[in-house]
Every structure is written in structure tokens, then in C-alpha cells.
C-alpha positions in Angstrom: 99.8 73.5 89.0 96.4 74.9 88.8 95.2 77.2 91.5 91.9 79.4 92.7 92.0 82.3 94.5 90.5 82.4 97.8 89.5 85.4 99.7 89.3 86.1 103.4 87.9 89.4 104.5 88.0 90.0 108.4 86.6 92.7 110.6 89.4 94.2 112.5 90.9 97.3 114.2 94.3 95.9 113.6 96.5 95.7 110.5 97.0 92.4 109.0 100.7 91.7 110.7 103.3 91.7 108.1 104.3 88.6 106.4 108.2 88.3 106.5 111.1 87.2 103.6 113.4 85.4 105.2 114.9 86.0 108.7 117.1 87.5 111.2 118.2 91.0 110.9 120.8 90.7 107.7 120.5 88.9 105.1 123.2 85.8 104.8 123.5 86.5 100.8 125.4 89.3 100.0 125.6 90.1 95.5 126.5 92.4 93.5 124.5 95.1 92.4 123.7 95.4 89.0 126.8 97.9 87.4 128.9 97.6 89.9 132.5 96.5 89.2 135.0 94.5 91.2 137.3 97.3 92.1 134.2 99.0 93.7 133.5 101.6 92.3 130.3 101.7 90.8 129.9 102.5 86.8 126.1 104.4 86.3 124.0 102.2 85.0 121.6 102.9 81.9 117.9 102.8 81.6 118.0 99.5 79.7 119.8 98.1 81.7 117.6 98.5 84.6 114.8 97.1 83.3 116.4 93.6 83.0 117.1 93.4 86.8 113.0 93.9 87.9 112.0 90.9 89.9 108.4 89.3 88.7 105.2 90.9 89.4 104.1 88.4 91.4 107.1 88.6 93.3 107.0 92.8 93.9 104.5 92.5 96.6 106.8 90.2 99.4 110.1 92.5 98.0 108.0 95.3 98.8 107.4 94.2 102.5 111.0 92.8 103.0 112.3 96.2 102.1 110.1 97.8 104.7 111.3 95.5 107.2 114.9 96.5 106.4 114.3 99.9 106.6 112.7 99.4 110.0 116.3 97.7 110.7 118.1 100.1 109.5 116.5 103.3 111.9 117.0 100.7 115.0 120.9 100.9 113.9 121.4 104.0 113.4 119.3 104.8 116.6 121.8 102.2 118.1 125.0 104.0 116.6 125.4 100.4 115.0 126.7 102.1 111.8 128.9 98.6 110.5 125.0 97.2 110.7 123.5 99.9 109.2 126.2 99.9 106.1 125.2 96.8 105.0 121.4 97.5 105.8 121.4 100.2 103.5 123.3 98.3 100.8 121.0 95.3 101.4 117.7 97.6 100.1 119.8 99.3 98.0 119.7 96.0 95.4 116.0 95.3 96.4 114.8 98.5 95.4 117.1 98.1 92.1 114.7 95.0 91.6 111.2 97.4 91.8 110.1 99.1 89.1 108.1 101.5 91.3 111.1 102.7 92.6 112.8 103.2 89.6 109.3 105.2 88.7 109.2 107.1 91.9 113.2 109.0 90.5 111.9 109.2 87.4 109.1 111.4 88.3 110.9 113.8 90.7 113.5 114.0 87.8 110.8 114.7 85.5 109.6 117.7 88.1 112.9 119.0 88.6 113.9 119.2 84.8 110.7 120.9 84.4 111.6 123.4 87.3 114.8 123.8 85.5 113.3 124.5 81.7 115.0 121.5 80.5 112.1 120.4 78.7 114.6 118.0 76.3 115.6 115.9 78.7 111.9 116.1 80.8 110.8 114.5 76.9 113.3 111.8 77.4 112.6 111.0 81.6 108.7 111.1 80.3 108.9 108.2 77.5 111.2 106.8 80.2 108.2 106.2 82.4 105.6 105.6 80.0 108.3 102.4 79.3 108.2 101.9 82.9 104.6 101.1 82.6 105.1 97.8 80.9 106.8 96.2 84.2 104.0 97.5 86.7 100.7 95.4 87.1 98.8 97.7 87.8 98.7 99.9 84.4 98.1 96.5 82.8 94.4 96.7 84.0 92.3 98.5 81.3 88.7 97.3 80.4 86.0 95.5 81.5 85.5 93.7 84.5 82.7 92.0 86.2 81.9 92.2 90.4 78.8 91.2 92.2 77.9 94.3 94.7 76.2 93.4 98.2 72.4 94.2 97.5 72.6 94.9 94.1 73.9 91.6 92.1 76.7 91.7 89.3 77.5 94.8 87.4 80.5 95.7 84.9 82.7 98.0 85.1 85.0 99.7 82.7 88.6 101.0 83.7 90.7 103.5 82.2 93.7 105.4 83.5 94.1 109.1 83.7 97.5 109.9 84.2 98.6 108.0 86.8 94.8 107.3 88.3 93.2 104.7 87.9 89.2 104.9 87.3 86.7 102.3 87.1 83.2 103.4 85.7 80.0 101.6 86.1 78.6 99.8 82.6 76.1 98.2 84.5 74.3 100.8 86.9 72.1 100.7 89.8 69.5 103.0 91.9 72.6 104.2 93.9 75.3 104.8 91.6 74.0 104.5 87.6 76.2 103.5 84.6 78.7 106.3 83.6 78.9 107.2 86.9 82.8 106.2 88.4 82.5 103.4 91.1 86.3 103.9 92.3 89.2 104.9 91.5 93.2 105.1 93.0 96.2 106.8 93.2 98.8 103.8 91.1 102.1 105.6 91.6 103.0 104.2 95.0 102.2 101.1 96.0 100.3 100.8 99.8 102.4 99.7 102.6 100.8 98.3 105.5 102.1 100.2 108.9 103.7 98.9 111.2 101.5 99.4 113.7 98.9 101.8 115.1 98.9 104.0 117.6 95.4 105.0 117.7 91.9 104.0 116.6 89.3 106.4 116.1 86.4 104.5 118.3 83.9 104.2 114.9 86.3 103.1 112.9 85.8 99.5 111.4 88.9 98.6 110.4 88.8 95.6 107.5 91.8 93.2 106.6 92.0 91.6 103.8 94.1 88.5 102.9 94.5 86.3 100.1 94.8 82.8 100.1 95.8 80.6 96.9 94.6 77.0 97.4 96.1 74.5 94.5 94.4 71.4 93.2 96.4 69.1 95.6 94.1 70.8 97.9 97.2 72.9 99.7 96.7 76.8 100.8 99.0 79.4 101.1 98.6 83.1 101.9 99.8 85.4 99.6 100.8 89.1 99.9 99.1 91.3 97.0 99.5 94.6 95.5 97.5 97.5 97.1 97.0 101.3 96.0 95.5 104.0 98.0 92.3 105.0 96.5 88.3 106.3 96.8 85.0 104.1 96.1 82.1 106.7 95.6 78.7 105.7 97.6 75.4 107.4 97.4 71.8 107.8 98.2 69.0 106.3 95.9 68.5 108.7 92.7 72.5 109.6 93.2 71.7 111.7 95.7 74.2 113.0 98.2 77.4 111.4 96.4 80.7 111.3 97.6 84.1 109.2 97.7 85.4 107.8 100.8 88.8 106.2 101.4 89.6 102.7 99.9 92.4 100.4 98.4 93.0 99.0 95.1 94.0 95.4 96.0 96.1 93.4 92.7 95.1 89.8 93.3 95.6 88.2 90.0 96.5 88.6 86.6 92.6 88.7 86.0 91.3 89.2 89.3 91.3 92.6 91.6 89.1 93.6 94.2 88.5 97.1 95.5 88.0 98.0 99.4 85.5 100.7 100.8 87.2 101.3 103.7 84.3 102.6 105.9 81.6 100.7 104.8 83.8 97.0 105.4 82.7 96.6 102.0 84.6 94.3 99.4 84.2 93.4 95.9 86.1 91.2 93.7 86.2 92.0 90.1 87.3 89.3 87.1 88.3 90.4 83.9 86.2 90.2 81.2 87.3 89.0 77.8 89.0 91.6 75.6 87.1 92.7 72.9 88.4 95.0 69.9 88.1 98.2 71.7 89.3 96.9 75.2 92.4 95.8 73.0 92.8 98.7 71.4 92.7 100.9 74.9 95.1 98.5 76.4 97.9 99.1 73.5 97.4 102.8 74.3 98.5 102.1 77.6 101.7 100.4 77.0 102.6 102.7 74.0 
């Protein structure tokens, strides 16, 4: 079924509330992790191996949220001394985390850190192509090239994005009289994926906080709100000329295979970005990245 993506962006100084997998406080279904055997004991599994238990991308998000909400269960247990509850808690995110490759990316690179640290630069070779692999699973390195947005008060531009590492950066083709082409629009931290808290304590009284949610509508005219992929990150803003330019705080949000939008926090400001169509060199770029 066919569907468009919708977008809703609300003024707020409240989180958007979390949207919730499933009910009550444990989970009815109970299975197997993957490489454990029937006598219990549990047999390490390999690298391959892990990669064929990710969930889909689409599907990461909603995991993502459910495993916050389980680890909010689980402090309320042990807070409780409800330790038979928190047992199977922990179990419970134990096999969603096995299904999220940004987990699985997260060990690697404090492995990779600690074999460094310990001059064990063989095996810090192996854990690095190990997470360059990883890359193929995650969204959000799957992103490189151009792009077109439509700014407030300045019309449709295009952007280019590469990665740096683990950062990504989009760069203005198309410029304007604030921020001119060449110049990076935004950029964001990719290696853990923004989780929405749980609630706020305090709001800073000129803080304009922004919520965005997504909303796919299908051609039998049905809606549903969907939870997206968000990363931490900084949109630049200046003066005419590029004068006085500077980042502030933003998010990366993952909407679509071909659509993302970017967030600057501050200024309540939005943009949706759709991908343009590869040409050679975009193609080329984009190999690079899963190589």
C-alpha cells in the first residue's frame, strides 16, 4: 500500500509522550536468545551471526522506545527489591538490544578503545572492519548525497551530505545571504540514537521547546503516527554576509528511506529534506560508505 508522509510540528515545552510496544510491565512472550542452548548455558555467539538477528530499520525506532520503557521497569524493581521481576526485565532487554545494531555498535567501539589502550592494534584492525560492516544495518550512514529542503524565507536549496567519522555533515549546494554554498547547514553526532526523556524537570523560561511527530497517511485515506530515528546534532545560523555564525543545538530526525528533516532547536525551525536522485558521483560516495 502506497503511503505519504505527513508532518506535524508543534510548539511545546513538553516532550512528545512516549509511544508504547505492547503493555503491562513484562512481556507475556518469553524466546530464546540468539546462541543460547537448552541446558542454559549460553555458547558466545559470533559476529555473523549477530547480524542476522537485527530487527528492520523501520522497526529500530519503536524497539528503541520499548527498551527504554523496560529499563525504566527494571530501576522501579530493583528500587522495589522485586529482584524475580527484575531477572526477567533484564533478560527481556537483553534480546531486544541483541535485535539493534546500535547496540552491537556502541561494544564495538569501547572494544575498539580499550584494545587501543591495551596496544593490541590486531584485534583493534579486526573490531574496526567489524563496525564499518555494522554500517550497512544502520539508516542513518545510508544517507550520503544530495537532498533538496525549502528554508522559511529563503525558498528551496540543496544540500550535500557526507560523513566524517561518525558525523554526519550536510553542506549547502544552493546558498543564500545568510549561510552561502560550501558553507555546512547542519550536521549530528550518528553513533547513538536520541531518546526522548522521560520527563522534565525544568524549563528554562525562553526556551521554545518543538515536538515533532510523524504521521503516515495510506491511500485508503488511514493515518498512523509513527516513531522515527533521531540523532543529537547542530544547525549553523547567521547574520546577512555570514556574519556572526554559529551552531546551536538540533536533531537529525530519519523519516523515510528518502526523506529526513533536521530540527534547529531554538529557532522552532524545521526543514524536511528529499533525496535527490543519485547521480555517478553520489553513487560512487555512497559505496565508500558501505565499503
Amino acid at each position: 500500500m502506497s503511503r505519504r508522509i505527513y508532518l506535524m510540528v508543534l510548539l511545546t515545552l513538553l516532550p512528545a509522550s512516549g509511544h508504547l510496544v505492547g503493555g503491562g510491565r513484562h512481556p507475556a512472550s518469553r524466546i530464546r536468545a540468539p546462541g543460547a542452548r537448552a541446558d542454559g548455558a549460553a555458547a558466545a555467539p559470533t559476529f555473523e551471526s549477530k547480524l542476522r538477528h537485527f530487527a528492520p530499520a523501520a522497526d529500530l525506532p519503536a524497539l528503541r522506545t520499548e527498551a527504554a520503557r523496560l529499563e525504566n521497569d527494571l530501576q522501579s524493581a530493583v528500587e522495589e527489591q522485586d529482584f524475580a521481576a527484575a531477572a526477567m526485565l533484564r533478560d527481556d532487554i537483553s534480546q531486544l538490544r541483541q535485535k539493534d545494531p546500535a547496540f552491537l555498535a556502541s561494544n564495538l567501539r569501547e572494544r575498539l578503545e580499550a584494545l587501543v589502550r591495551r596496544e593490541s592494534y590486531g584485534e583493534a584492525a579486526t573490531t574496526r572492519d567489524q563496525l564499518l560492516v555494522l554500517r550497512r544495518f544502520q539508516p542513518q550512514y545510508q544517507l550520503a548525497g544530495l537532498w533538496k529542503g525549502n528554508y522559511p524565507n529563503h525558498g528551496e536549496a540543496t544540500i550535500k551530505i557526507h560523513y566524517e567519522g561518525d558525523t554526519l555533515v550536510a553542506v549547502k549546494v544552493t546558498g543564500d545571504e545568510h549561510v552561502p554554498a560550501g558553507e555546512t547547514t547542519f550536521r549530528a553526532d550518528l553513533t547513538t540514537p536520541y531518546q526522548e526523556p522521560a520527563a522534565v524537570e525544568a524549563v528554562e523560561e525562553d526556551l521554545v521547546g518543538v515536538r515533532v511527530e510523524v504521521v503516515s497517511v495510506g491511500s485508503d485515506g488511514t493515518s498512523q503516527q509513527r516513531e522515527v530515528e533521531r540523532y543529537q546534532g547542530e544547525g549553523r545560523i547567521a547574520a546577512r554576509g555570514f556574519q556572526h555564525a554559529h551552531y546551536v543545538p538540533g536533531q537529525l530526525f530519519l523519516m523515510d528511506n528518502d526523506v529526513i528533516g533536521f530540527l534547529w532547536l531554538q529557532l522552532g525551525t524545521f526543514v524536511v529534506f528529499n533525496r535527490v536522485q543519485d547521480g555517478p558521483d553520489e553513487m560512487i560516495e555512497r559505496r565508500a560508505v558501505d565499503a
